[in-house]
N, C-alpha and C positions, 0 to 999 in steps of 0.2 A: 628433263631432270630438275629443272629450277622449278616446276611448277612442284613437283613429287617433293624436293624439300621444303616449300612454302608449307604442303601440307600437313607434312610428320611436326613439324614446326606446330602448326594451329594447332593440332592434334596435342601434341607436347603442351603445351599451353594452357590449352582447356584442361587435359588431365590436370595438371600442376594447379590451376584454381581450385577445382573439382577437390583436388586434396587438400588445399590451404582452408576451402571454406570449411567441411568437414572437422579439420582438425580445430578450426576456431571454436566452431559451437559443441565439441568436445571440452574444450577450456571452458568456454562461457558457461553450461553448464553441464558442466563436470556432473553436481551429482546425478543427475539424469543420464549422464550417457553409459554409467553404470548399471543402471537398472534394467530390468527383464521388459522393456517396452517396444514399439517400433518407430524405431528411429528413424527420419528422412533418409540414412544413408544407409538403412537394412537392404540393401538392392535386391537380395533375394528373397523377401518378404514383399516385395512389388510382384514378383512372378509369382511367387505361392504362399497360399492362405496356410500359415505355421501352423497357427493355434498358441495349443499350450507352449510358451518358450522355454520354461523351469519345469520340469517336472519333479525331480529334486526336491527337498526342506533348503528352504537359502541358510548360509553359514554367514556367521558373523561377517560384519566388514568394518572399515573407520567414520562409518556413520549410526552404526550400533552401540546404542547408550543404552546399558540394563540397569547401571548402577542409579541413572536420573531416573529413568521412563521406567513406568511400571504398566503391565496392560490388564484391566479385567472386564468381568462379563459384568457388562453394563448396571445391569441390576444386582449386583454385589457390591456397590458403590457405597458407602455410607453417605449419610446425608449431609457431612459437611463436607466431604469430595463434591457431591453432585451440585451443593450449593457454590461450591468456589467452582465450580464447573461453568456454570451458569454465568456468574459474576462477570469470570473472564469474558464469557462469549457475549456479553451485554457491554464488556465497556472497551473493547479489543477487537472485536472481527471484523464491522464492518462501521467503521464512525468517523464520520468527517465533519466538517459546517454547516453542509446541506444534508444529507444522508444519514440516518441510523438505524438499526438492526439492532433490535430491542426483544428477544423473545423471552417468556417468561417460562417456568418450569413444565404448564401443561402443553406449552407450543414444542418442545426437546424432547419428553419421556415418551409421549406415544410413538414416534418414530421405531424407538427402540422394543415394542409391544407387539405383540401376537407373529412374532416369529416361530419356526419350527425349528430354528437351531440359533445357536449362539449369538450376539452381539457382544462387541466391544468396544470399550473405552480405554485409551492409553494418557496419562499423565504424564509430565513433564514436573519435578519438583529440586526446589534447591532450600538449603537450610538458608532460613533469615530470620533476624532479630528483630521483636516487636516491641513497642511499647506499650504496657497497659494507659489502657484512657484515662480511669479515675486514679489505680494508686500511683502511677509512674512508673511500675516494675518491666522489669527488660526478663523477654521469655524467648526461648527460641522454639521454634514452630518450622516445618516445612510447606514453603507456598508453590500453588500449583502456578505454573510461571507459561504453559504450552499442553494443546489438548489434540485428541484425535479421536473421530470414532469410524465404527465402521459398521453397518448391518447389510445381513445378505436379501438378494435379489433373483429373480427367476431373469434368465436370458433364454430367448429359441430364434436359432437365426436360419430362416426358409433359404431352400435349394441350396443347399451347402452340403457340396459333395462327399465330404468328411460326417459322415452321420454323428459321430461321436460330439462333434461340438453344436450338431443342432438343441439341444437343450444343456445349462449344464448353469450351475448357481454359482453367483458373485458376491464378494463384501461391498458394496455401496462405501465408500471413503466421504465422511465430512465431516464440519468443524475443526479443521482444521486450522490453529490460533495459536498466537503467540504475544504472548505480553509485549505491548509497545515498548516496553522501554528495555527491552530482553531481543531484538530484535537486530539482526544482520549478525548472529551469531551459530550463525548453523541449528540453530534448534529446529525448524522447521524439516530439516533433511533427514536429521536424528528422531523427528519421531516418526514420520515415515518409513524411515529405515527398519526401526525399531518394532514399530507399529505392526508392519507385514513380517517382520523376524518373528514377534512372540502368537501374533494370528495365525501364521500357517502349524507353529506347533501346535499351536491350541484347538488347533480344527482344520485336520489332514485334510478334509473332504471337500475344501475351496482351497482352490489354489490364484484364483485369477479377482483382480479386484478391479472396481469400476469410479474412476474420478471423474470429476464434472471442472469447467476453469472456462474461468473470461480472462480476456485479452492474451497474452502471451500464450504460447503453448510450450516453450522451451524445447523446439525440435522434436515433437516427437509426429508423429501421425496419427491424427485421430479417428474415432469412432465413428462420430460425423459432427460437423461444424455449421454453424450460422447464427445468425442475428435473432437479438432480441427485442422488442420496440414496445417502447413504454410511451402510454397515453392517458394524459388529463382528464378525469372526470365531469370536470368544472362541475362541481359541489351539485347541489340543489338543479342546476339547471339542465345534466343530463337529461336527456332525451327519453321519454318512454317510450320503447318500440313498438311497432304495431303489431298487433295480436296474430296469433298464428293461425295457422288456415283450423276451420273447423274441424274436423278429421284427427289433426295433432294436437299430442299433449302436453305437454310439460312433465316431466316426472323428477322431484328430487330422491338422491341414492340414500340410501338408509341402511336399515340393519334387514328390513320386508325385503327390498329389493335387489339387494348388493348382488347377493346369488345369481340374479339374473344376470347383473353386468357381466357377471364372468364368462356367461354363457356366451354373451356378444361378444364379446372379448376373443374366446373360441372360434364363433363365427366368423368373424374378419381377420382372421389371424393371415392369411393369404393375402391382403392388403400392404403386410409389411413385407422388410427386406432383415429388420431384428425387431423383437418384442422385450422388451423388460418389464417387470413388474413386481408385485408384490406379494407376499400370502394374502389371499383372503381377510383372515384375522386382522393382518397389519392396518388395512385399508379400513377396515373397517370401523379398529378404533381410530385412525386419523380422522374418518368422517363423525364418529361421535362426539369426537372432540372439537370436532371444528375448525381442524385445521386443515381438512381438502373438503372441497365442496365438488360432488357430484352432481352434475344435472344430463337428462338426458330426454328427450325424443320420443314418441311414443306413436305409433297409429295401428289400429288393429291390434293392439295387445303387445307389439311385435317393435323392438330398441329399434330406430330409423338411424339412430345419431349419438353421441355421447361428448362432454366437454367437461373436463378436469380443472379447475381451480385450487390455489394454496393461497392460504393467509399467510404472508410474506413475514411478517413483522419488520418489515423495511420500509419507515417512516421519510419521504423527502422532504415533508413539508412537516411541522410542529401537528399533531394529530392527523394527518394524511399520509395515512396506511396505501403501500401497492398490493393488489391482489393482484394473482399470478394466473393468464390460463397457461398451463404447461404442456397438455397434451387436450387434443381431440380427436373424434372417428367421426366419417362420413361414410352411411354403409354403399356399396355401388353404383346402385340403382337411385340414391336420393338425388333431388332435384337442391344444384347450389345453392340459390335462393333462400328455399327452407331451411337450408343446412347454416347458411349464415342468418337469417332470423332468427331461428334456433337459440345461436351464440348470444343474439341481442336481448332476447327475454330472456337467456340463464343469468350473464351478469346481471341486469335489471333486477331480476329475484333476488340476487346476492345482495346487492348495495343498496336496496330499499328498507333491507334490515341490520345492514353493517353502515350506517354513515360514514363512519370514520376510512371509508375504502374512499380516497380520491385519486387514487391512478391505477390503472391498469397496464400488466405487461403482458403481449402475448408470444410468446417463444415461438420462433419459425421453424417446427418439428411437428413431423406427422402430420394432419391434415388444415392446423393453423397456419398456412401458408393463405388459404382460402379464405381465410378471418382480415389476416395483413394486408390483401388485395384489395375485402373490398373497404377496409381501417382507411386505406392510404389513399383511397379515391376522394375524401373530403377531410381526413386532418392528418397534420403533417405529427409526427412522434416526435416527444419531449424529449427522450435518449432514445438511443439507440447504441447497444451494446453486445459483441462479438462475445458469441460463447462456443463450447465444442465439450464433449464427452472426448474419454480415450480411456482405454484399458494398460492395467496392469501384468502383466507376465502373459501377454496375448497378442499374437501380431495378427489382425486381418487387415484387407482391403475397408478403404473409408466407406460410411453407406451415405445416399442420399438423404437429408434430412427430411424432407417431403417422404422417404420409405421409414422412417425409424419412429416406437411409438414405444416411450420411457415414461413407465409411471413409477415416480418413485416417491 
């Protein structure tokens, strides 16, 4: 009998933590445990893949701001919105002592380019008084003080029993910024709020959107999670790789060859466990712009390998630019070896013509785990920083990030 009550006891115990912890990070944040996402404590969302959680248009709530926040299609923007658009995300998003995130107008609008449906932009604005510079006169003006955008994305997530959510298109969520000195005032939750309020009107035909975040996750369960490891260049003294076997090629992606990447793309789609990506179009003004750099692999006519780079515009050092690899593919049959040599002559091509690239990061997603292996066999990473995807109004199972291959 005394054992039998010791137990209900533990038992009683654990529950009563179980709920006290719950209820904390429902306070802590709050406004997250409001929203359509999955929460550590969805317990039935651990036993089955939901899906769509809303189906629904969301209704107003006390984080819906109409009367600040206004949302439009990206390129409806006048050009002194875009330009204070800009401003903000240059002197606000990402800036410290060491660290800044500096992009300029053609690093932002291609993102926004060769979609098949809509993008948008949501502003955050409050009336303020200026003063003119030469005559002294005081005019009032509305400054954008908080920014949001969001463009869509192709997902297909293999052997998902639910056929319905093996393909189906997301809003990508970013820049998301708040004026420093506007800041610990709920504006961030209000244009979120907001932000997904006037997009699901605006465009029935996504209902689920996709964020990306380091460090914290604020309770939710994500999409899949891991490390990022950034690495020193050391300027001029980098290493030139040795050359790749006879046979292989080098090929950079362009406007000739893009077509084909997709084909690979096709090809190895059974590799993953989710695919995201881009239109066509999108990627491909990112590559003419120059701000993703394609390289890929070549022998017998035939893609071996592919490796995804982005011009960061996240300076650590006073002109030492990070370029990013963020995704790569290894097709089945290739030999590691090449597959990481590969990697070594793609950057090499990059930052023989970008000097200003002095670090590199490689995100441990998709087949860059291969990269970080053999990275970490002779130099140790400058940072190292936790990052994780998670979705909006969608509960699945987390995926391996070694299975997940996000080109965005």
């Amino acid at each position: 009998m005394e054992l039998y009550l010791i137990g209900v006891y533990i038992l009683a115990t654990l529950i009563l933590l179980v709920i006290l912890f719950i209820l904390y990070i429902k306070v802590k944040y709050r406004f997250w445990s409001l929203q359509p996402v999955f929460h550590f404590y969805d317990f039935y969302y651990w036993l089955y893949n939901k899906g769509i959680i809303r189906y629904e248009l969301p209704e107003k709530n006390k984080y819906t701001n109409i009367k600040a926040i206004k949302t439009y299609v990206f390129h409806s923007l006048t050009n002194k919105q875009l330009q204070d658009f800009i401003v903000l995300i240059q002197l606000n998003y990402f800036r410290n002592k060491d660290n800044l995130f500096y992009p300029k107008k053609e690093n932002i609008v291609p993102y926004f380019v060769g979609h098949s449906t809509k993008t948008f932009c949501s502003l955050y604005t409050k009336p303020t008084t200026f003063i003119h510079s030469k005559s002294s006169d005081t005019f009032n003006q509305d400054e954008i003080i908080g920014v949001i955008t969001s463009r869509p994305l192709h997902v297909q997530i293999q052997n998902n029993y639910n056929s319905k959510f093996n393909h189906m298109d997301v809003y990508y969520v970013d820049y998301l910024c708040v004026n420093k000195a506007c800041r610990k005032q709920q504006i961030a939750p209000q244009l979120i709020q907001t932000h997904e309020y006037n997009q699901s009107h605006l465009n029935r035909s996504i209902s689920v959107s996709l964020f990306k975040r380091e460090e914290e996750l604020t309770g939710i369960i994500p999409l899949t999670i891991y490390k990022t490891y950034c690495y020193q260049l050391r300027d001029s003294h980098y290493i030139i790789p040795p050359i790749l076997s006879a046979n292989i090629s080098l090929l950079t992606g362009d406007k000739q060859n893009l077509y084909y990447f997709y084909n690979f793309l096709k090809e190895t789609e059974a590799l993953w466990d989710i695919l995201v990506y881009p239109e066509l179009s999108n990627l491909f003004e990112l590559i003419t712009t120059g701000n993703i750099f394609l390289k890929m692999l070549i022998v017998d006519g035939e893609i071996i390998s592919a490796y995804l780079f982005r011009k960061t515009c996240i300076y650590i050092e006073k002109d030492k630019e990070v370029v990013s690899c963020f995704a790569s593919i290894k097709s089945k049959n290739m030999d590691i070896n090449d597959f990481i040599l590969g990697f070594k002559n793609s950057l090499w091509s990059i930052i023989k013509h970008h000097r200003n690239f002095g670090y590199v990061t490689i995100e441990n997603i998709s087949d860059n785990y291969l990269l970080i292996e053999d990275k970490s066999k002779n130099n140790s990473p400058y940072i190292v920083s936790p990052m994780a995807y998670f979705f909006y109004n969608f509960a699945y199972s987390p995926f391996d990030s070694k299975k997940c291959l996000i080109i965005n």
